[in-house]
C-alpha positions in Angstrom: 130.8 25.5 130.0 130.7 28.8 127.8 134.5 28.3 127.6 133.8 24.6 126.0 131.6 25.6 123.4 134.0 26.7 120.6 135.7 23.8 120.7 132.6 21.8 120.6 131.3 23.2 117.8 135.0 23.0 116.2 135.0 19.5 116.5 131.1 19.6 115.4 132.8 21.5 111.7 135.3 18.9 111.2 133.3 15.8 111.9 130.6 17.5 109.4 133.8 17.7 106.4 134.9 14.6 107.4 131.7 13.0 106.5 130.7 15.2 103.6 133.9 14.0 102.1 132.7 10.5 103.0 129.4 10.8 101.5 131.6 11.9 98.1 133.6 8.6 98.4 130.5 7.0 98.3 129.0 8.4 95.8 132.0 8.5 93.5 132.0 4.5 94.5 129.0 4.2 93.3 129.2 5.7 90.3 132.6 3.5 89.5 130.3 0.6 90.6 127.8 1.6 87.9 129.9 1.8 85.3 130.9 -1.9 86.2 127.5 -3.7 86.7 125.2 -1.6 84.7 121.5 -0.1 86.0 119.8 -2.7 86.6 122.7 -5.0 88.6 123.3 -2.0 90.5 119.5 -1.7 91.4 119.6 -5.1 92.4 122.5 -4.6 94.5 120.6 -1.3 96.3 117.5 -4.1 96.7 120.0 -6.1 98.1 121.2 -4.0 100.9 118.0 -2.9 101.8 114.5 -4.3 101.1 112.7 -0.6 101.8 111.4 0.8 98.8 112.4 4.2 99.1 110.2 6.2 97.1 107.1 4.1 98.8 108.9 5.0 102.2 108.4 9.1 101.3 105.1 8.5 99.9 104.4 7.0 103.3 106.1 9.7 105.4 104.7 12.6 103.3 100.8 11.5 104.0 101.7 11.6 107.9 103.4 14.3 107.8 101.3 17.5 109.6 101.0 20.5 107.6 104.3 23.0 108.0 106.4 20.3 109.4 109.9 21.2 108.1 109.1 25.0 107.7 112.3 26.1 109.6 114.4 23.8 107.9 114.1 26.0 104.5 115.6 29.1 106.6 118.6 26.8 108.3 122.1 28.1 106.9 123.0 24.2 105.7 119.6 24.2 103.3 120.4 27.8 102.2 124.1 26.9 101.4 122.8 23.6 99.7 120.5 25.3 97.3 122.4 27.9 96.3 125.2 25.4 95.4 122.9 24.1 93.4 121.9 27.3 91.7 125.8 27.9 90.8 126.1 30.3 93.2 128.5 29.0 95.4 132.1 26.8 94.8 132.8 25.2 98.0 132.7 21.2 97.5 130.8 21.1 101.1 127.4 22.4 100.2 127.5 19.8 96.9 125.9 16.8 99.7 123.1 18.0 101.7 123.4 15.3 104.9 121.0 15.5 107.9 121.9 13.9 111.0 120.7 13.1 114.2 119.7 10.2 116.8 117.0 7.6 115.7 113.4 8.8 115.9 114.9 12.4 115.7 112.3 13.3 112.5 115.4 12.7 110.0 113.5 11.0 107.3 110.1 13.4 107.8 112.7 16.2 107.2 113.9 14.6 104.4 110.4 13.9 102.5 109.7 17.6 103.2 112.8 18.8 101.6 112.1 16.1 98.7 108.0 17.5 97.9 109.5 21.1 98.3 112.2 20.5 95.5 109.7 19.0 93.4 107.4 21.3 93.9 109.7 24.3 93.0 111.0 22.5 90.1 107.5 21.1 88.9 107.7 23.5 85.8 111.6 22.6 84.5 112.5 19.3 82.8 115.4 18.8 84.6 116.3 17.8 87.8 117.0 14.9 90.0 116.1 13.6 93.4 118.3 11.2 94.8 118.3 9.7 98.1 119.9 6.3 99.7 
Protein backbone atom coordinates (compact mmCIF):
# COMPACT_ATOMS: atom_id res chain seq x y z
CA UNK A 1 0.00 0.00 0.00
CA UNK A 2 2.92 2.45 0.98
CA UNK A 3 4.25 1.73 -2.47
CA UNK A 4 0.69 3.07 -4.04
CA UNK A 5 0.71 6.21 -2.33
CA UNK A 6 2.91 8.44 -4.63
CA UNK A 7 1.17 7.69 -7.37
CA UNK A 8 -2.07 8.33 -5.65
CA UNK A 9 -1.33 11.52 -4.64
CA UNK A 10 0.22 12.18 -8.24
CA UNK A 11 -2.90 11.53 -9.81
CA UNK A 12 -4.56 13.58 -6.69
CA UNK A 13 -1.88 16.94 -8.26
CA UNK A 14 -3.05 16.55 -11.62
CA UNK A 15 -6.74 16.11 -11.23
CA UNK A 16 -6.44 19.33 -8.73
CA UNK A 17 -4.61 21.46 -12.11
CA UNK A 18 -6.88 19.98 -14.26
CA UNK A 19 -9.78 21.51 -12.51
CA UNK A 20 -8.16 24.69 -11.41
CA UNK A 21 -7.68 25.24 -15.04
CA UNK A 22 -11.37 24.38 -15.38
CA UNK A 23 -12.60 26.68 -12.86
CA UNK A 24 -10.47 29.53 -15.07
CA UNK A 25 -12.44 28.51 -18.18
CA UNK A 26 -15.27 29.17 -16.32
CA UNK A 27 -14.63 32.07 -15.04
CA UNK A 28 -13.10 33.62 -18.14
CA UNK A 29 -16.66 32.29 -19.71
CA UNK A 30 -18.27 34.15 -17.61
CA UNK A 31 -16.72 37.11 -17.85
CA UNK A 32 -17.11 36.89 -21.95
CA UNK A 33 -20.76 36.10 -21.03
CA UNK A 34 -20.93 39.43 -19.17
CA UNK A 35 -19.67 41.43 -21.51
CA UNK A 36 -22.54 39.96 -23.87
CA UNK A 37 -25.73 40.25 -21.60
CA UNK A 38 -24.85 42.90 -19.19
CA UNK A 39 -25.29 42.63 -15.09
CA UNK A 40 -28.41 42.25 -14.69
CA UNK A 41 -29.18 39.47 -17.62
CA UNK A 42 -26.32 37.63 -16.32
CA UNK A 43 -27.80 37.77 -12.68
CA UNK A 44 -30.81 36.48 -14.05
CA UNK A 45 -29.16 33.79 -15.84
CA UNK A 46 -27.15 32.83 -12.24
CA UNK A 47 -31.07 32.89 -10.71
CA UNK A 48 -31.78 30.76 -13.49
CA UNK A 49 -29.41 27.94 -12.78
CA UNK A 50 -30.01 27.99 -9.36
CA UNK A 51 -32.83 29.35 -7.17
CA UNK A 52 -30.45 29.50 -3.74
CA UNK A 53 -29.69 32.79 -2.81
CA UNK A 54 -26.19 32.51 -1.97
CA UNK A 55 -25.38 35.24 0.29
CA UNK A 56 -28.73 34.12 2.43
CA UNK A 57 -27.28 30.51 2.11
CA UNK A 58 -23.84 31.78 4.17
CA UNK A 59 -25.80 33.89 6.41
CA UNK A 60 -27.61 30.70 7.17
CA UNK A 61 -24.52 28.49 7.48
CA UNK A 62 -22.58 31.12 9.49
CA UNK A 63 -25.38 31.23 12.46
CA UNK A 64 -25.02 27.28 12.78
CA UNK A 65 -21.75 27.15 12.52
CA UNK A 66 -19.97 26.21 16.22
CA UNK A 67 -17.43 28.51 17.32
CA UNK A 68 -13.73 27.53 15.75
CA UNK A 69 -15.20 25.44 13.10
CA UNK A 70 -12.74 25.92 10.23
CA UNK A 71 -9.69 26.78 12.60
CA UNK A 72 -7.29 24.27 10.78
CA UNK A 73 -8.30 25.23 7.58
CA UNK A 74 -6.36 28.80 7.91
CA UNK A 75 -3.02 26.67 8.58
CA UNK A 76 -3.72 24.11 5.42
CA UNK A 77 -0.91 24.67 2.71
CA UNK A 78 -3.82 25.32 -0.16
CA UNK A 79 -5.37 28.46 2.12
CA UNK A 80 -1.81 29.59 2.83
CA UNK A 81 -0.75 29.39 -0.94
CA UNK A 82 -4.25 31.11 -1.77
CA UNK A 83 -3.75 34.09 0.37
CA UNK A 84 -0.44 34.87 -0.38
CA UNK A 85 -1.38 34.81 -4.06
CA UNK A 86 -3.47 37.25 -3.26
CA UNK A 87 -1.09 39.35 -1.33
CA UNK A 88 1.27 39.33 -4.63
CA UNK A 89 3.43 37.13 -3.17
CA UNK A 90 3.37 34.29 -5.24
CA UNK A 91 3.08 33.82 -9.44
CA UNK A 92 1.87 30.48 -10.01
CA UNK A 93 -1.71 30.59 -11.90
CA UNK A 94 -2.78 27.58 -9.42
CA UNK A 95 -3.21 29.40 -6.15
CA UNK A 96 -5.34 32.31 -8.23
CA UNK A 97 -8.77 29.81 -7.58
CA UNK A 98 -9.11 28.59 -4.07
CA UNK A 99 -11.48 25.24 -4.81
CA UNK A 100 -12.59 22.97 -1.93
CA UNK A 101 -13.71 19.56 -2.61
CA UNK A 102 -15.07 16.71 -1.11
CA UNK A 103 -18.20 14.19 -0.92
CA UNK A 104 -21.70 15.68 -0.12
CA UNK A 105 -22.35 16.48 3.55
CA UNK A 106 -18.49 16.66 3.87
CA UNK A 107 -18.75 20.42 5.61
CA UNK A 108 -17.72 21.97 2.13
CA UNK A 109 -20.04 24.97 2.26
CA UNK A 110 -19.44 25.52 6.41
CA UNK A 111 -15.83 25.70 5.33
CA UNK A 112 -16.48 27.93 2.85
CA UNK A 113 -18.68 30.61 5.00
CA UNK A 114 -15.81 30.36 7.49
CA UNK A 115 -13.22 31.32 5.05
CA UNK A 116 -15.81 33.99 3.64
CA UNK A 117 -16.42 35.86 7.53
CA UNK A 118 -12.53 35.47 8.01
CA UNK A 119 -11.73 37.48 4.75
CA UNK A 120 -14.20 39.99 5.65
CA UNK A 121 -13.24 40.20 8.76
CA UNK A 122 -9.48 40.80 7.94
CA UNK A 123 -10.32 43.15 5.30
CA UNK A 124 -13.15 45.05 7.30
CA UNK A 125 -10.77 48.17 7.46
CA UNK A 126 -9.78 48.47 3.40
CA UNK A 127 -12.22 49.54 0.73
CA UNK A 128 -11.36 47.07 -1.58
CA UNK A 129 -11.94 43.73 -1.90
CA UNK A 130 -14.28 41.17 -3.34
CA UNK A 131 -15.98 37.97 -2.34
CA UNK A 132 -17.12 35.84 -4.84
CA UNK A 133 -18.54 32.54 -4.78
CA UNK A 134 -20.92 30.32 -7.26
Amino acid sequence: MSKQIPGILSFIKEVSKSNTKMQYSTMNALQGVRKQLGDVEVNELLEWISTIDPQTRHRDISRKRRENTGDWFLRTEQFLKWRDYSQGSDESFENTILGVYGIPGAGKSVIFSFIVDHIQTAFESENEYCITWL
